[in-house]
Each structure stands twice: as C-alpha cells, then as structure tokens.
MARLUMTI-43301 format. One record per atom (N, C-alpha, C): atom name; residue in three letters; x negated, y negated, z. Coordinates in Angstrom, 3 decimals. Each point is the difference from the previous one (the first is absolute). Layout:
PT / vexlo / mimi / X / Y / Z
PT / CA / ALA / X / Y / Z $
...
END
This chain:
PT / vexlo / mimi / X / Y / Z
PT / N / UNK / 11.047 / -9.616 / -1.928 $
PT / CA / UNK / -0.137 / 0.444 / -1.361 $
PT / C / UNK / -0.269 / 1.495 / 0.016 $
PT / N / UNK / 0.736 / 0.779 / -1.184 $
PT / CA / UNK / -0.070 / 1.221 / 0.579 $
PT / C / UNK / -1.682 / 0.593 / -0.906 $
PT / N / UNK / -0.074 / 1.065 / -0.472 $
PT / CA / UNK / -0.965 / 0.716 / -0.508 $
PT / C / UNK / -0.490 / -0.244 / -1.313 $
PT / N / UNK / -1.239 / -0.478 / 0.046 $
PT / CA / UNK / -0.892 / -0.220 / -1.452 $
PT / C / UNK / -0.561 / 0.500 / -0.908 $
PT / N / UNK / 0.056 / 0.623 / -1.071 $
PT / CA / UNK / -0.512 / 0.710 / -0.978 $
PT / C / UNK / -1.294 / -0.491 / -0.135 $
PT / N / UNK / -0.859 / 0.418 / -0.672 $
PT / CA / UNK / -1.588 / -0.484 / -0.868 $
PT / C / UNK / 0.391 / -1.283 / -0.899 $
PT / N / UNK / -0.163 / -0.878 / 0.405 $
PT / CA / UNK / -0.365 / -1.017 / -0.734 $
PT / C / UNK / 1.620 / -1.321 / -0.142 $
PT / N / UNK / 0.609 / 0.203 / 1.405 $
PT / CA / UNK / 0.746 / -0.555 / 0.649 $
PT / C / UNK / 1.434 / 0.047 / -0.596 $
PT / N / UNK / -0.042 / 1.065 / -0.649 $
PT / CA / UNK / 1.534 / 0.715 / -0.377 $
PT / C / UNK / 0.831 / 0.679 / 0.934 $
PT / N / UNK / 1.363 / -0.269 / -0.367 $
PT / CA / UNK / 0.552 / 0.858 / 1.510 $
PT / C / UNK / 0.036 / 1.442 / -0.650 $
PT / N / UNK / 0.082 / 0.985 / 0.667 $
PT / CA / UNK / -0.298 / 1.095 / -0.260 $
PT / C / UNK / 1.790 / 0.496 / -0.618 $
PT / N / UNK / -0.173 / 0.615 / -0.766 $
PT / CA / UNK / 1.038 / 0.851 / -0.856 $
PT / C / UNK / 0.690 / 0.605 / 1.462 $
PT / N / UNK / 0.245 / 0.644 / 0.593 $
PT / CA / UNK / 0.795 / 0.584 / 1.055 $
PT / C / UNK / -0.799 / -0.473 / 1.463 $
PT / N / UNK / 0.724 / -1.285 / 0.218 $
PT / CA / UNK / -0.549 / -0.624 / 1.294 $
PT / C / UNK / 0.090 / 0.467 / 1.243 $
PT / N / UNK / 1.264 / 0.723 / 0.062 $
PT / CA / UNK / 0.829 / 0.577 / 1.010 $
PT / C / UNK / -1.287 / 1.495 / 0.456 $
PT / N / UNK / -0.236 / 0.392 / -0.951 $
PT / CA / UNK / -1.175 / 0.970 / 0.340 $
PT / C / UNK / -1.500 / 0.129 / 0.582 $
PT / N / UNK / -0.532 / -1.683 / -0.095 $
PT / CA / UNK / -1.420 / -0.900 / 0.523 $
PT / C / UNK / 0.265 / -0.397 / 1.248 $
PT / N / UNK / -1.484 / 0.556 / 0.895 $
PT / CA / UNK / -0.348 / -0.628 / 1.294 $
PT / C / UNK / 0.261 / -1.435 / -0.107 $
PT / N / UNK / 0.275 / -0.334 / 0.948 $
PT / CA / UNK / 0.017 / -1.396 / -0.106 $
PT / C / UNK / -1.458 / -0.794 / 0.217 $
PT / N / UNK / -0.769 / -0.079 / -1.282 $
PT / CA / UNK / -1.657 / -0.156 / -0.328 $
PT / C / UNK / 0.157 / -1.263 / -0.438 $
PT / N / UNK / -1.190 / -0.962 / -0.180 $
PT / CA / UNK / -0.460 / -0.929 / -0.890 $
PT / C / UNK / -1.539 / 0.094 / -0.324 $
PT / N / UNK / -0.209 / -0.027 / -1.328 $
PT / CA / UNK / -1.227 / -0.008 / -0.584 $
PT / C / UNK / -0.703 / -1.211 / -0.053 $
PT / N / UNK / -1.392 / 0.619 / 0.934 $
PT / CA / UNK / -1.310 / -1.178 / -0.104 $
PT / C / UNK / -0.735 / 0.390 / -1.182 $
PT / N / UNK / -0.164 / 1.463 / -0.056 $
PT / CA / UNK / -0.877 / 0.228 / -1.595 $
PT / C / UNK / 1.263 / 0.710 / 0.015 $
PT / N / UNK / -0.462 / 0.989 / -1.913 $
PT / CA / UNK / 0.906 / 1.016 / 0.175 $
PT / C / UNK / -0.571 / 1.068 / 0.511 $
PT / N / UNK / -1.032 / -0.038 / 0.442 $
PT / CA / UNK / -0.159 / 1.163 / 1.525 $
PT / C / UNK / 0.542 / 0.077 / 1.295 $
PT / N / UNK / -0.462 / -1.373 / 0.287 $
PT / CA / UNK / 0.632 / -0.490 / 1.600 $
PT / C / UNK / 1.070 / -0.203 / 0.200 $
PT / N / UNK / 0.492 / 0.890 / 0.745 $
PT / CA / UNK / 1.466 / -1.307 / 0.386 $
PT / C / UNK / 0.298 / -0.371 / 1.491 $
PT / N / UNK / 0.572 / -0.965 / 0.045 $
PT / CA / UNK / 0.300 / -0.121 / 1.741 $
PT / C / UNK / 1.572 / 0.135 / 0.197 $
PT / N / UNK / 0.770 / 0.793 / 1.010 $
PT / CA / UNK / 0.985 / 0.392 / 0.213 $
PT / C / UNK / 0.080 / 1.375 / 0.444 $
PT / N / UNK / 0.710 / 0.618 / -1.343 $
PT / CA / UNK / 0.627 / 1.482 / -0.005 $
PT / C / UNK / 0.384 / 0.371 / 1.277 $
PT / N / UNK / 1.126 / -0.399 / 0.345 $
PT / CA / UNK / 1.047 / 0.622 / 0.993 $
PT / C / UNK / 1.233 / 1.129 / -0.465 $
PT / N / UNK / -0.762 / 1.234 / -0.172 $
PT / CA / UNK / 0.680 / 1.056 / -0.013 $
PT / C / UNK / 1.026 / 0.268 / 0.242 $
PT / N / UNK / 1.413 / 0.739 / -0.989 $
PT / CA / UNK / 1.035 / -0.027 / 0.850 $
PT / C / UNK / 0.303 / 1.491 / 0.207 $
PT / N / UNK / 0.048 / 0.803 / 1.328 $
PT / CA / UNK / -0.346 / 1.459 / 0.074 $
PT / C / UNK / 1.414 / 0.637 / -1.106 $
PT / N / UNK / 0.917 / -0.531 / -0.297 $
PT / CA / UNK / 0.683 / 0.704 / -1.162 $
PT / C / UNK / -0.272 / -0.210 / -1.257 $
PT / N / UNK / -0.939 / -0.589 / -0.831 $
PT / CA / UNK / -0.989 / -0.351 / -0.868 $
PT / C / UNK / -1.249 / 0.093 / -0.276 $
PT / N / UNK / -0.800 / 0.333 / 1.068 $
PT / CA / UNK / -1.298 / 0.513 / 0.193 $
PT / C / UNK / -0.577 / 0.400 / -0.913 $
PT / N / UNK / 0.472 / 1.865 / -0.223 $
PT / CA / UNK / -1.025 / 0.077 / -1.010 $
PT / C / UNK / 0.568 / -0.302 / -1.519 $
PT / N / UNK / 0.911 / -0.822 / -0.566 $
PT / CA / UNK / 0.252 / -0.753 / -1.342 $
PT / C / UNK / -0.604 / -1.357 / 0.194 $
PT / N / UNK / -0.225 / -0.559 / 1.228 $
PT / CA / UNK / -0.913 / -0.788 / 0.442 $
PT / C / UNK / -1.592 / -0.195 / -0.280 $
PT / N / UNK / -0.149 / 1.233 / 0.662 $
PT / CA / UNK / -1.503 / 0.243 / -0.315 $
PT / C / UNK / -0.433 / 0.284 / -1.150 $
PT / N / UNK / 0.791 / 1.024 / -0.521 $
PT / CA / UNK / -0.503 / 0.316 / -1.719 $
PT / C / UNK / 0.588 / -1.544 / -0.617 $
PT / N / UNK / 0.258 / -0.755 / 0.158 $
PT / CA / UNK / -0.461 / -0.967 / -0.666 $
PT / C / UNK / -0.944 / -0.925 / 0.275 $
PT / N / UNK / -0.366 / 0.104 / 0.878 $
PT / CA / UNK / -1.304 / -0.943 / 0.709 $
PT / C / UNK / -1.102 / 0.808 / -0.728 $
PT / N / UNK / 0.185 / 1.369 / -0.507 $
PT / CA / UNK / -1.410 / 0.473 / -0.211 $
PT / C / UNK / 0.272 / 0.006 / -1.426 $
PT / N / UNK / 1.191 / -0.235 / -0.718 $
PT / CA / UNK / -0.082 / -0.119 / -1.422 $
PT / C / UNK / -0.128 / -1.186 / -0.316 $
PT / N / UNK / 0.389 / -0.946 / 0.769 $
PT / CA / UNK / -0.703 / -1.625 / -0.482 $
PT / C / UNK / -1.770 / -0.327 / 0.576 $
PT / N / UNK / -0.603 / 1.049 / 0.301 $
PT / CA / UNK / -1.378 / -0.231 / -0.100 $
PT / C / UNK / -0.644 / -0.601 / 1.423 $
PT / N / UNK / 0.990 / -0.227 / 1.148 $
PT / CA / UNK / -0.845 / -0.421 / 0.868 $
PT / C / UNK / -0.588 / 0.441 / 0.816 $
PT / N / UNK / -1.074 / -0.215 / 0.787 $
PT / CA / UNK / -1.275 / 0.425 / 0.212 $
PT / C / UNK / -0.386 / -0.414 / 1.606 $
PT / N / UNK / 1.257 / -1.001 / 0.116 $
PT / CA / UNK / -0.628 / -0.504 / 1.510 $
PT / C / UNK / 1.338 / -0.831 / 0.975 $
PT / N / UNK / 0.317 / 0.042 / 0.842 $
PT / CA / UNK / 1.409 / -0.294 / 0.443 $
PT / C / UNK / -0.467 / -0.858 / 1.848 $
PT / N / UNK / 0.186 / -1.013 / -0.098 $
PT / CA / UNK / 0.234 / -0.583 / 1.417 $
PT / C / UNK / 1.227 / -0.334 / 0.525 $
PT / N / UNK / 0.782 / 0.321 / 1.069 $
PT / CA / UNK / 0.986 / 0.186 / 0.417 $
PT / C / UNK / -0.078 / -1.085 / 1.017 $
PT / N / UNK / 0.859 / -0.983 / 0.021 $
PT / CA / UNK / -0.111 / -1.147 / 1.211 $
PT / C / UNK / 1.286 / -0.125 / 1.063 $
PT / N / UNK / 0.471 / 1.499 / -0.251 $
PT / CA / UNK / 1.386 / 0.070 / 0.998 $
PT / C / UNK / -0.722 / 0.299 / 1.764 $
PT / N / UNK / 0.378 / -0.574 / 0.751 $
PT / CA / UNK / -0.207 / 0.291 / 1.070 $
PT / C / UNK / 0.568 / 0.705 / 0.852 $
PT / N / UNK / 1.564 / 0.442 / -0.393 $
PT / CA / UNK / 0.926 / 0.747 / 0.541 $
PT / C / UNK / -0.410 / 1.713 / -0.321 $
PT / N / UNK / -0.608 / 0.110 / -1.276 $
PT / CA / UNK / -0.240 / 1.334 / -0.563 $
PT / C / UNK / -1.303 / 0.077 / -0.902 $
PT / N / UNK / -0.262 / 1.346 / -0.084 $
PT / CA / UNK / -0.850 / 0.233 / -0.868 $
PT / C / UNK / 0.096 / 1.436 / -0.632 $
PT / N / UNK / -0.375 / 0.235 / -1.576 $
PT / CA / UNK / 0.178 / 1.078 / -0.800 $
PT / C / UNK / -1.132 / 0.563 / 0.002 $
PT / N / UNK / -0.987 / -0.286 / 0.892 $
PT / CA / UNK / -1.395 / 0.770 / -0.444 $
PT / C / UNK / 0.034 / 1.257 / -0.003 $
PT / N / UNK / 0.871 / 0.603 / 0.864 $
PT / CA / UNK / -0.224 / 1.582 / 0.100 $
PT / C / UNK / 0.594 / 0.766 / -1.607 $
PT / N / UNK / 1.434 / -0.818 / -0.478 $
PT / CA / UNK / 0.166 / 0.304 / -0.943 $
PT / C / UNK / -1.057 / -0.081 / -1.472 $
PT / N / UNK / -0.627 / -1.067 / -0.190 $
PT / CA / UNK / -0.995 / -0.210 / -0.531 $
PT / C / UNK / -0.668 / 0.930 / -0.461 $
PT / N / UNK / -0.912 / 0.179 / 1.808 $
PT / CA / UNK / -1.024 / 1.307 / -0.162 $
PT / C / UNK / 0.586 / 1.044 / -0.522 $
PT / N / UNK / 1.081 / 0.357 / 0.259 $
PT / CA / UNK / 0.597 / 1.475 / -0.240 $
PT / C / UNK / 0.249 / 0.405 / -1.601 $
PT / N / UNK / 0.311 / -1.321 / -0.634 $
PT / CA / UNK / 0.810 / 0.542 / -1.044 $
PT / C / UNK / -0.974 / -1.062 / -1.277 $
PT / N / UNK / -0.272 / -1.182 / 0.369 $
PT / CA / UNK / -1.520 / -0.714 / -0.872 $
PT / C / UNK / -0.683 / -0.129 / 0.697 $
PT / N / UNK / -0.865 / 0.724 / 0.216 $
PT / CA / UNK / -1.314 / 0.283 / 0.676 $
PT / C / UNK / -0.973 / -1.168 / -0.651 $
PT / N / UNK / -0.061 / -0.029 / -1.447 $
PT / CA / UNK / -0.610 / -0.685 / -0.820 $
PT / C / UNK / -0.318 / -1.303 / -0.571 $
PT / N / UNK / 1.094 / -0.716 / 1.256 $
PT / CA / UNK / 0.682 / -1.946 / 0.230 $
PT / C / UNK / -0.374 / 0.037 / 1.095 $
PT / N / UNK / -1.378 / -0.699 / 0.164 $
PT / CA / UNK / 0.260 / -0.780 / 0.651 $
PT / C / UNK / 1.087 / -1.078 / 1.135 $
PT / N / UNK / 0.442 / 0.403 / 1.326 $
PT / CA / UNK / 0.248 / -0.345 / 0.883 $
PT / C / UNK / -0.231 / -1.073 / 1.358 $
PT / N / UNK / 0.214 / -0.792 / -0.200 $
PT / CA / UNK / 0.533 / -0.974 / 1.135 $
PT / C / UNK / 0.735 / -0.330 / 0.617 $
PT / N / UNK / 0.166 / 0.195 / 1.500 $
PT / CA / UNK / 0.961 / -0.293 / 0.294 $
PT / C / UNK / -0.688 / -1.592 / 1.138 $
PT / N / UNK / 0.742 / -0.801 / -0.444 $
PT / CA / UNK / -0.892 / -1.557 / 0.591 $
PT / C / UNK / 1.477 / -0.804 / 0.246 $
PT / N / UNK / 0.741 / 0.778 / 1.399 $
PT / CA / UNK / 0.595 / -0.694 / 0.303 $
PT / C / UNK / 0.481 / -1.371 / 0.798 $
PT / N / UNK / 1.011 / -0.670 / -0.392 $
PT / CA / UNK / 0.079 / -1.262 / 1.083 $
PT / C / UNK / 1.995 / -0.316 / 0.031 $
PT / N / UNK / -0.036 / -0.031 / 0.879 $
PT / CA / UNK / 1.460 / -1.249 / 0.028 $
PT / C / UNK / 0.044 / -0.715 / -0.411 $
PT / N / UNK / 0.926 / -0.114 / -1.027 $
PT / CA / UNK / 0.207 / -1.329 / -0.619 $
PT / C / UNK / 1.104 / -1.038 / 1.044 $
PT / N / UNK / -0.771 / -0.971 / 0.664 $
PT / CA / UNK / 0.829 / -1.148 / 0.523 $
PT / C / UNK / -0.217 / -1.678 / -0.628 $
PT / N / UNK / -0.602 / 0.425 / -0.670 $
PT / CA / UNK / -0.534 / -1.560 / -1.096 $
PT / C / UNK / -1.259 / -0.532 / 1.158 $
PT / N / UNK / -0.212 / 0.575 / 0.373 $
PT / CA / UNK / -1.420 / -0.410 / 1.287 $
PT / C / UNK / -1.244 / 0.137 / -1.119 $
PT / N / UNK / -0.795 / -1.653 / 0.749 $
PT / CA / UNK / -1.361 / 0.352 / -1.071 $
PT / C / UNK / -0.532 / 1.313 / 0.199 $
PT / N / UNK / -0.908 / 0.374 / -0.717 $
PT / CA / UNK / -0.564 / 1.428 / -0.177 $
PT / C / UNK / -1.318 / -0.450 / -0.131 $
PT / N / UNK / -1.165 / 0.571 / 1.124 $
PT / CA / UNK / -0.977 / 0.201 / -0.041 $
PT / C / UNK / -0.843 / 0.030 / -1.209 $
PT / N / UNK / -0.986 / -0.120 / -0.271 $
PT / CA / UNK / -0.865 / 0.001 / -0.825 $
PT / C / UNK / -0.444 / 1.634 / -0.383 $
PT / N / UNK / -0.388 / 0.153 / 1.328 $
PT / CA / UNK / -0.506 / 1.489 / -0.027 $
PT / C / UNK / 1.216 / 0.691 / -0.144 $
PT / N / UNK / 1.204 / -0.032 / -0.138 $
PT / CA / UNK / 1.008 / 0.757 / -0.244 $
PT / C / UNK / -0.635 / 0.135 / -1.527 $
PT / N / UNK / -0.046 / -0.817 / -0.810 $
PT / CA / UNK / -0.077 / -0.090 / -1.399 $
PT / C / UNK / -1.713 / 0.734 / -0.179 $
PT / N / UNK / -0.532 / 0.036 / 0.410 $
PT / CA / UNK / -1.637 / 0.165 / -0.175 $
PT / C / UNK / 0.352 / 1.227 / 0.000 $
PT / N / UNK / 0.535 / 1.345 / 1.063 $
PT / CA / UNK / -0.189 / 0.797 / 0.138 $
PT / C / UNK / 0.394 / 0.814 / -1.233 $
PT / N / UNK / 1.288 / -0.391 / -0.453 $
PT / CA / UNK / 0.516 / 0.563 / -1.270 $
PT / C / UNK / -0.785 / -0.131 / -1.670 $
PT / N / UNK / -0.458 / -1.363 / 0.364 $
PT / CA / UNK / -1.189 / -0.283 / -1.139 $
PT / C / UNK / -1.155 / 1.276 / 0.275 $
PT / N / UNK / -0.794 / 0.028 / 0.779 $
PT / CA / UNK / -0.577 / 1.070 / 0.651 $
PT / C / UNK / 0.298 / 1.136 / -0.539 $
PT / N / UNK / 0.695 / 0.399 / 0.206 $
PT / CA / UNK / 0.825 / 1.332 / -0.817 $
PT / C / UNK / -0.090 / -0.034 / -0.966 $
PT / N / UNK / 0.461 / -0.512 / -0.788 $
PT / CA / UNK / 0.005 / -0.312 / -1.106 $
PT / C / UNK / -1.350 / -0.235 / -0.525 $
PT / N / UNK / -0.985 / -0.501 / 0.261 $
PT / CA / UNK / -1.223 / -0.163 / -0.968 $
PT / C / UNK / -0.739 / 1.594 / 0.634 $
PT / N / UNK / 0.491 / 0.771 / 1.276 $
PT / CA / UNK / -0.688 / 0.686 / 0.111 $
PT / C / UNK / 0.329 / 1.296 / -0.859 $
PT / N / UNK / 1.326 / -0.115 / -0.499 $
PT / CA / UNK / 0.486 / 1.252 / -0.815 $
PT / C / UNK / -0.608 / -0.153 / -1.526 $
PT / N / UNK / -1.059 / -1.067 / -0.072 $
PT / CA / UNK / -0.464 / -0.305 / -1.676 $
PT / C / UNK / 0.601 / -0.181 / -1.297 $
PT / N / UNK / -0.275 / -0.397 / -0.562 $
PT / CA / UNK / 0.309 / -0.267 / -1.552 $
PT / C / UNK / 1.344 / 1.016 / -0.186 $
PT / N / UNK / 1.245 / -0.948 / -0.336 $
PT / CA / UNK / 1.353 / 0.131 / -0.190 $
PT / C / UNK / -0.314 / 1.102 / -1.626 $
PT / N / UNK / 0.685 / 0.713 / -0.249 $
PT / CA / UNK / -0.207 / 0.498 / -1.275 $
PT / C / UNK / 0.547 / -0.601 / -1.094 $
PT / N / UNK / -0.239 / -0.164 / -1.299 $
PT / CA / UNK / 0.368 / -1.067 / -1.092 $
PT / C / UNK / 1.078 / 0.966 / -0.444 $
PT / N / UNK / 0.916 / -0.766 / -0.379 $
PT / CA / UNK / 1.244 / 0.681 / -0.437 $
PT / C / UNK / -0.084 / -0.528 / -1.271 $
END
C-alpha cells in the first residue's frame, strides 16, 4: 500500500510521498526516501506535521538525511530483514522505548 495522508486518505499527489504509514499523525513507520524526490519528499513530511519517523528497512537508512535537512523529526532507524521470521520481543520493546522516551506526541 503506497503513502497515507492524516486520517487515512491517500494523499493528493502520491507519486511525491515516502513510502510512510501513519500510527498517529505524528508517527509514522516507513519513509523510504527516493534520492530523486527527497527534498519534495521531505517538505512534505514536514508540512503534514510529523514529528517522529521509525524506519524498519534493514538494507538502508536516511538518518543522515534527516539530521541534515529535519533536524526537528525525530529519527529511527530500527532496522530488520524482512523474511516472515518471528521477531523478537525486544525487537518491538526497543522501538516502543523510543517512542515513550521522545514524550507526549503533539496534538494536531
């Protein structure tokens, strides 16, 4: 499924969205950057309001881009291979972790 708007709309120009899905409309888990989209990418990640990003690719990670250009999102990069293999517990704890340690999501 490709990219989710606020409040589970597909977004008006899809072709232009990380490939994200929204847990709040702060959080999202995904955003796999595409380096010829980037920054129409990013300025929309920061015009739809989000605040906090976990990345579960294991092949890559955007953190450096992140820091560089939204300093101000929150970053994760909590990767794994996807082989349909159970997944640890503490795989999941650590990201929860994060998450309660970055505090109170902002109310949109």
């Amino acid at each position: 499924m490709g990219a989710l708007a606020r409040g589970g709309a597909a977004p008006h120009n899809p072709g232009r969205h990380a490939n994200l899905h929204f847990v709040t409309p702060q959080l999202v888990v995904g955003c796999d950057l595409d380096p010829c989209k980037a920054a129409d990418q990013l300025a929309d990640l920061d015009s739809l309001g989000i605040t906090h990003v976990i990345d579960c690719r294991g092949e890559w990670t955007d953190q450096d881009v992140f820091a560089e250009h939204l300093p101000h999102v929150g970053y994760l990069h909590h990767g794994m291979d996807d082989a349909g293999q159970d997944v640890p517990a503490a795989w999941f704890d650590a990201a929860i972790t994060w998450i309660d340690d970055a505090g109170p999501m902002p109310e949109s």
